[in-house]
N, C-alpha and C positions, 0 to 999 in steps of 0.2 A: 799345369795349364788351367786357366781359368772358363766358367761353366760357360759366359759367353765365346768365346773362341773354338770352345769344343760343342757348341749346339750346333755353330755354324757347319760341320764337320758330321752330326749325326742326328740333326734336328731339336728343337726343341722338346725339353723334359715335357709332363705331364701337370697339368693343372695343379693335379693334386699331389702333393709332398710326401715323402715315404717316410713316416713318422720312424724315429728310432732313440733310444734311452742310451746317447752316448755317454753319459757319466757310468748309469750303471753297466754300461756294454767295457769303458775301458777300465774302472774298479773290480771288473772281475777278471779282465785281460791283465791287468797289473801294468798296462801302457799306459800313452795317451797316442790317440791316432791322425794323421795326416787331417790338415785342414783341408787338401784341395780333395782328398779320398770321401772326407766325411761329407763335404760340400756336394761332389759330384751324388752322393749315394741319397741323399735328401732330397736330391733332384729327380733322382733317374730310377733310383732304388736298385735290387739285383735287376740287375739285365747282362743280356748274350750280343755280343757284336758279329753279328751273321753265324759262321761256326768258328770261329776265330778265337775269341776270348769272352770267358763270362768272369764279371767280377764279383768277387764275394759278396754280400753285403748280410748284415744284422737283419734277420727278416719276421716279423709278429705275425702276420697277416695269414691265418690259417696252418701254416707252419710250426705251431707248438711253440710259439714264444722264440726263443733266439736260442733254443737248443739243439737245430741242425746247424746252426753257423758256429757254434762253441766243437760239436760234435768234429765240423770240418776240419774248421784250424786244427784240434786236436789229434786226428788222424791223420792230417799230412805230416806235420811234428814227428809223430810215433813212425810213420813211414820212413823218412827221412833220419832219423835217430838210425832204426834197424840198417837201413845199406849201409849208412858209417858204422857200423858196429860190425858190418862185415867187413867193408873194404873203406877204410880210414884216410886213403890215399885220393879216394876220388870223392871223397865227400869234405871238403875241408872247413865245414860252417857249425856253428852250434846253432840250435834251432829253438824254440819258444817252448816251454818257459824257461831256457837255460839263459842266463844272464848274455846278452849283445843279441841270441837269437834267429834266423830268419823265421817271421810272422808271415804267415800265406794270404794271400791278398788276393788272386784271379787264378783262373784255371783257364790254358790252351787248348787246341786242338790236338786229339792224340794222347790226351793227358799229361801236357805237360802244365808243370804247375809254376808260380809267381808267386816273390816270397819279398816284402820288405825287407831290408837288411838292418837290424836295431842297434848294428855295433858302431855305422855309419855316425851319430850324434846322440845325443841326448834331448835335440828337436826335434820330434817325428817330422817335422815337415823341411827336414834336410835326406832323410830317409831317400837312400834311391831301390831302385828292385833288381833281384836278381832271379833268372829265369832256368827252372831245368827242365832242359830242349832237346828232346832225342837223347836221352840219356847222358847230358851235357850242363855240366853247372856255367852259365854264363851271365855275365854284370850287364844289366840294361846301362844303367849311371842316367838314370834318368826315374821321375815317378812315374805313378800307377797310371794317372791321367795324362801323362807323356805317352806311356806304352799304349795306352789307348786311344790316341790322336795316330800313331805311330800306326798301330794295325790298320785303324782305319783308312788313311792315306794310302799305306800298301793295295791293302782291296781294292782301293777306287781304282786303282793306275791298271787290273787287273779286271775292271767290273766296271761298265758305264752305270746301270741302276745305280741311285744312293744305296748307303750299307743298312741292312736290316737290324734294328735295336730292337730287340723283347725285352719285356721286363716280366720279369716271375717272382712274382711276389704270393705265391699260394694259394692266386685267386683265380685263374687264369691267367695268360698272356695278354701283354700289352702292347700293342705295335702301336711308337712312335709316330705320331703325324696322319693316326685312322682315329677315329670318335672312342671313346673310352667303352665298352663292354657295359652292359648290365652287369655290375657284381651281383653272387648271390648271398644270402644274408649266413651265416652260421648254420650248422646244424639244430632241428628246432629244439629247444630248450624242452625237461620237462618240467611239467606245470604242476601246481598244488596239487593233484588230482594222485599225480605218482608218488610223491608225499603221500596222501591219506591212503593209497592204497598198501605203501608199506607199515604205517602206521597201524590199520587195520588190521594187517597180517601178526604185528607182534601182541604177545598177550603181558602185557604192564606190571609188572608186580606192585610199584607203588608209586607215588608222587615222581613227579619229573624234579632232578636236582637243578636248583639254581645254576645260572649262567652271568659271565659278566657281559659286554656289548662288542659287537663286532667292530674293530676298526677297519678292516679292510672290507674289502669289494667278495661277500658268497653268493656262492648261487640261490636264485630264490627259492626252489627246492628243498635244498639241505635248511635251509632256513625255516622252513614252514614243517618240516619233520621233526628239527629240534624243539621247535615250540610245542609241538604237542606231546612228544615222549622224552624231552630231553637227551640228554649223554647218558648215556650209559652202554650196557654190554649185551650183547643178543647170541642165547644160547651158550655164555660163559667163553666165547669164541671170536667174537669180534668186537671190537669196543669202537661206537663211537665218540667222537670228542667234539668240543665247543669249547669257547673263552671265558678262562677262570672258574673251569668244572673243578672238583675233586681232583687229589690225587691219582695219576693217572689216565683223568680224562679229560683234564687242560691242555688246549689244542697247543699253545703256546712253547709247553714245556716239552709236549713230546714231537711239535716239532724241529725244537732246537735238538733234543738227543736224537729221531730217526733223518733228522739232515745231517749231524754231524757223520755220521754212518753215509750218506751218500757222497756228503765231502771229502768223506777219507783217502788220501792217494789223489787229491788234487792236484794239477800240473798235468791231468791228461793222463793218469796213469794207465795201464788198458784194464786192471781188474776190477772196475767201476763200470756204476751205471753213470753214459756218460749227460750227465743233466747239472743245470744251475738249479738251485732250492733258493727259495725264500726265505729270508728278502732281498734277492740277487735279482736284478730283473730279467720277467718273463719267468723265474723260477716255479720249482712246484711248491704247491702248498696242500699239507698233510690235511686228511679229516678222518681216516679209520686204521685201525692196528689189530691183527689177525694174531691169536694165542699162538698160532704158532710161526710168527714173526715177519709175514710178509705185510707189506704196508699200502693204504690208498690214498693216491694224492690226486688232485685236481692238475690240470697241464694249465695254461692260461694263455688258451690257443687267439685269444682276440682279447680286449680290453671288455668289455661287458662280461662279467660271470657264468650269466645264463648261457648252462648247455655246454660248458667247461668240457672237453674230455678226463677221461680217467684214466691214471695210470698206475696198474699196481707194480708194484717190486719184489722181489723175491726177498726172504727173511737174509739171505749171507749179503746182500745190496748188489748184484751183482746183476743179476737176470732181472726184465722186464716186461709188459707186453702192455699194450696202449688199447682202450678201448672208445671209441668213440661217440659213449655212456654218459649221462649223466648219475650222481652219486644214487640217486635215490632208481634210476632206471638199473645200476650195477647191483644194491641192494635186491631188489626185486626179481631178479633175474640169478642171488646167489641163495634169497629164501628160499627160491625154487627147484634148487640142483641144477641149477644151469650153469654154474660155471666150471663144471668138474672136468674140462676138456684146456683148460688153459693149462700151459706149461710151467707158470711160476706161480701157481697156488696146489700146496702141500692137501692132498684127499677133500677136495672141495665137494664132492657129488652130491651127496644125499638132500634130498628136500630138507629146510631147517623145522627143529619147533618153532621157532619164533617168541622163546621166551626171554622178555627183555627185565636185565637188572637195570633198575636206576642206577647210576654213578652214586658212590659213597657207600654199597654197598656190597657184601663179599658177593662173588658169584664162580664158581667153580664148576664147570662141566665133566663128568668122567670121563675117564680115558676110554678110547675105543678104536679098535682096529678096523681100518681101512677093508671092508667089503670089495669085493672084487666088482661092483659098477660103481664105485668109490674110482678106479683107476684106471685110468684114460689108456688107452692103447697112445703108439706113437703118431698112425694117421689118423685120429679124434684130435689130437694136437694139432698136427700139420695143418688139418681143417681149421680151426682156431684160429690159427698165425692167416691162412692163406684163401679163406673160405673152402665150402664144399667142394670144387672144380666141378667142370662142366664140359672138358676138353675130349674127351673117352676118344683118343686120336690113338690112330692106328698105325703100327710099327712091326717090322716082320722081324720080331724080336725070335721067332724059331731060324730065320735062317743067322741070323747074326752070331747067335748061338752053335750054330751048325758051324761057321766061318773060324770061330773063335776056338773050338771045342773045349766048351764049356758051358756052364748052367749059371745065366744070370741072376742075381738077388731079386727075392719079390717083391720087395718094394721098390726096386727100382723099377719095375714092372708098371707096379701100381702108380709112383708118383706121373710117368710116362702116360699112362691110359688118365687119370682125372684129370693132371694140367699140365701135358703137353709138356715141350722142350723147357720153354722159360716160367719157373711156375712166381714171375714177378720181383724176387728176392735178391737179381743182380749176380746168378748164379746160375749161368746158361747148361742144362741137360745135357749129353749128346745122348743121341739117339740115332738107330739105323735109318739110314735114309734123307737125316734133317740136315740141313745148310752145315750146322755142326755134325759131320757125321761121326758113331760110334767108333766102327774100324779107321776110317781114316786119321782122326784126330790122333788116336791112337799110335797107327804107325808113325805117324809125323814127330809126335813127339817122344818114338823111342829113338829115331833114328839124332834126335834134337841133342838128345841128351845121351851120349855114349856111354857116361860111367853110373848110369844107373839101369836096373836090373830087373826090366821090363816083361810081362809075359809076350810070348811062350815056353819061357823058361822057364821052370818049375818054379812055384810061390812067385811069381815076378807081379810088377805092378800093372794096373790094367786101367787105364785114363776113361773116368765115365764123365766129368765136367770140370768146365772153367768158369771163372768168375771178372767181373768190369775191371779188377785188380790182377789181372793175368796170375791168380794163380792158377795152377794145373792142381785135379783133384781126382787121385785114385786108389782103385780098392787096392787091398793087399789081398791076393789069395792064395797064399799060404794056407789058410783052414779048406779042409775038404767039403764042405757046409758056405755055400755062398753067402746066406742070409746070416754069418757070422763072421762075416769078412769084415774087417775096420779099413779104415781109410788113412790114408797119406796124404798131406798138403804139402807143395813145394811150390814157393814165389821164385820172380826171376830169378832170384841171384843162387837159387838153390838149396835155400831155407829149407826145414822140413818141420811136420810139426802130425804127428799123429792123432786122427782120431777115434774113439773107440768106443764107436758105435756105426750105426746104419747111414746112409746117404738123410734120408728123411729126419733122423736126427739129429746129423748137422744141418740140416735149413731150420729146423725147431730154434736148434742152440743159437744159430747165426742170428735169427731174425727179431731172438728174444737178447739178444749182447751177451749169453753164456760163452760165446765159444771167442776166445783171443789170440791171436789178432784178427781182430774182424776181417770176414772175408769180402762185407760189402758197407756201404755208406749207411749204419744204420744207426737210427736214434731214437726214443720215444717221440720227438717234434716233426718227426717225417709221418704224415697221414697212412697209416692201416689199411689193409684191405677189407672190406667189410668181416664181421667176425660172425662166424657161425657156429652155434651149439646146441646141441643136439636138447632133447626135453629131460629136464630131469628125471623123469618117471622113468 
């Protein structure tokens, strides 16, 4: 359908045009995408047709670059692979990046999802869609922009108001046909100031090594650090880099090797971190490498530099965590022992010396074992990932206990009293009392599930929460030791998937991408909850 025929139907678009890098968005899809899809999405950008259908779209704008919308595709894919891989009969399609494919395009009401069909042509714009509807594969035979004239039409006949269009594009909500919102501008960048002050802090050994010139877009920060201490390594522990340093410290080289390391098992694999690297657009681009192998990249959550987030990785590429830092604010903040509470940095604690080798020079730190305020408890983590909490909500967790006969884990205690039922992560609590209640959910889903082997049976399973992915998540207690009891994951179809540790440590794992199949919609391009960490001292 064309954009004039479909405004007429949901208003006109927004003055301003939803910028998007469609070579490099279908160069790293390995497509090419729908003219009337790519049209409508320049126009309208991600927007929600009332609660109907939201369609995907390639989104920059505060969002971490286009790595929640690679993030998506990727996980419907892997969703849709796992049912056919249980039940082969009801899932009769190969999915993206399996050659013909269905490609996910919008998401329905109730979670049902829209998928192009790529086996349809070799012209994307003969492409029609195919929809799974209440657990129901069924052929629109029509495009994306059909099925969205198509919804819309339904509503009206249903709805005198015209249909509500939002657009989310990660800056707030945009409602069609109201006056555009005050945007607000980035988080504020930091300025030379944060530069000299880390600068300051490190003690020089000698000459700043030569650099060659930047051809991309850094931040001004990292910029104005390098010129005064150049490249090199701080405390034989972290090195940083710049173009056409030494061995080693050429940004260049080591971001072709720790990208190829993020690219490995491309095609969505799940044991990756799931991000585009540079020079993929919106990718990340490297600027520091940790001796003992986790890595720091900049996210390129808007087009101007300044103020970039940071996202470190874990040394195996697998775990992440996003901080909404600039490099030289991250720096400062790791001279200080302040980041010893993140979960994908290996005994980060201790305040640094701050003694910086040039690049081109040996610099080797001794070994030393990890102090015990070197390592982070699990909820110093949890804080990290989900800030301090502030929830201290009350639960009559002794009668539930008394109901149950049994002695609940302490942390599940704890995650309940700091943040409450939903601690943000897509991974609803239960709790006695709450909308989700503890015993009810419970009994509902022993009685759900017949051939599995529920307490109060002896070691039987005991439901303490669910997730926006219907799975069910419960302890095993079998150990006599609550606070030692692991967990069991099982999705609809009855999957199971063990894990083997504390509730608190699967939201840690979930939220940093350790733990697979993800339990929720997570990526470093999805905004962070603010991060909190305790003082180094």
């Amino acid at each position: 359908m064309d954009l004039l025929a479909l405004a007429e139907l949901i208003g006109p678009p927004p003055t301003e045009p939803f910028a998007v890098d469609w070579p490099g968005i279908e160069r790293t899809l390995g497509l090419s995408l729908p003219d009337d899809y790519k049209a409508f999405a320049t126009a309208y950008g991600p927007c929600r047709i009332e609660e109907s259908l939201r369609i995907t779209v390639p989104s920059w704008a505060g969002r971490g670059a286009y790595l929640s919308y690679f993030s998506t595709v990727g996980l419907e894919s892997e969703r849709c692979r796992s049912m056919r891989d249980e039940k082969p009969e009801d899932h009769p399609y190969a999915f993206h990046p399996e050659p013909g494919g269905l490609l996910h395009c919008a998401r329905g009401a109730g979670g049902d999802g829209y998928f192009w069909d790529t086996s349809v042509s070799a012209d994307p714009n003969q492409w029609t869609v195919v929809g799974r509807v209440e657990d129901a594969w069924i052929p629109c035979a029509m495009s994306v922009t059909d099925l969205l004239a198509m919804v819309v039409g339904e509503n009206r006949q249903r709805h005198a108001p015209p249909p509500r269009v939002t657009r989310y594009d990660g800056i707030g909500p945009y409602v069609f046909g109201r006056p555009d919102p005050a945007r607000p501008a980035p988080p504020a960048a930091a300025d030379s100031s944060t530069a000299d002050m880390v600068a300051d802090r490190l003690k020089v050994t000698g000459a700043p090594a030569p650099v060659g010139s930047w051809q991309e877009p850094v931040p001004a920060d990292y910029r104005a650090l390098v010129r005064r201490v150049g490249p090199g390594t701080i405390d034989g522990a972290l090195r940083l880099l710049a173009p056409g340093a030494p061995d080693g410290f050429d940004r260049d080289e080591e971001q072709a090797r720790y990208g190829a390391m993020l690219r490995r098992g491309r095609g969505f694999e799940p044991r990756t971190v799931r991000v585009t690297v540079a020079p993929e657009p919106g990718g990340l681009v490297l600027w520091g490498v940790f001796a003992t192998g986790e890595t720091l990249w900049w996210l390129p959550a808007w087009p101007h530099p300044d103020g970039w987030p940071t996202v470190v990785c874990s040394a195996d590429a697998i775990g992440w965590q996003r901080l909404d830092w600039s490099a030289t604010c991250v720096l400062h903040a790791w001279l200080n022992g302040r980041l010893r509470d993140l979960p994908v940095l290996q005994a980060a604690g201790r305040p640094r010396d701050g003694v910086y080798i040039p690049a081109g020079t040996a610099a080797v730190e001794p070994p030393r074992e990890p102090s015990w305020q070197d390592i982070a408890t699990p909820q110093a983590q949890l804080a990290s990932v989900l800030g301090p909490g502030h929830e201290r909500s009350r639960f009559d967790l002794a009668q539930a206990e008394r109901a149950l006969g049994l002695t609940l884990p302490s942390d599940y205690k704890q995650i309940l009293h700091s943040y409450g039922t939903v601690p943000d992560v897509g991974i609803d609590i239960h709790a006695p009392g709450a909308t989700l209640d503890l015993i009810t959910c419970h009994e509902m889903e022993a009685r759900h599930r017949q051939g599995v082997r529920f307490w109060p049976h002896p070691g039987g399973l005991l439901v303490c929460a669910s997730t926006e992915r219907r799975h069910r998540i419960m302890w095993d207690t079998t150990a006599p030791d609550p606070d030692t009891w692991s967990l069991v994951i099982m999705d609809e179809l009855d999957n199971r998937w063990r894990f083997p540790g504390t509730l608190t440590e699967l939201l840690i794992a979930n939220s940093t991408g350790r733990w697979q199949p993800a339990l929720t919609d997570v990526s470093p391009g999805r905004p962070p909850k603010p991060v909190f960490l305790r003082s180094g001292r």
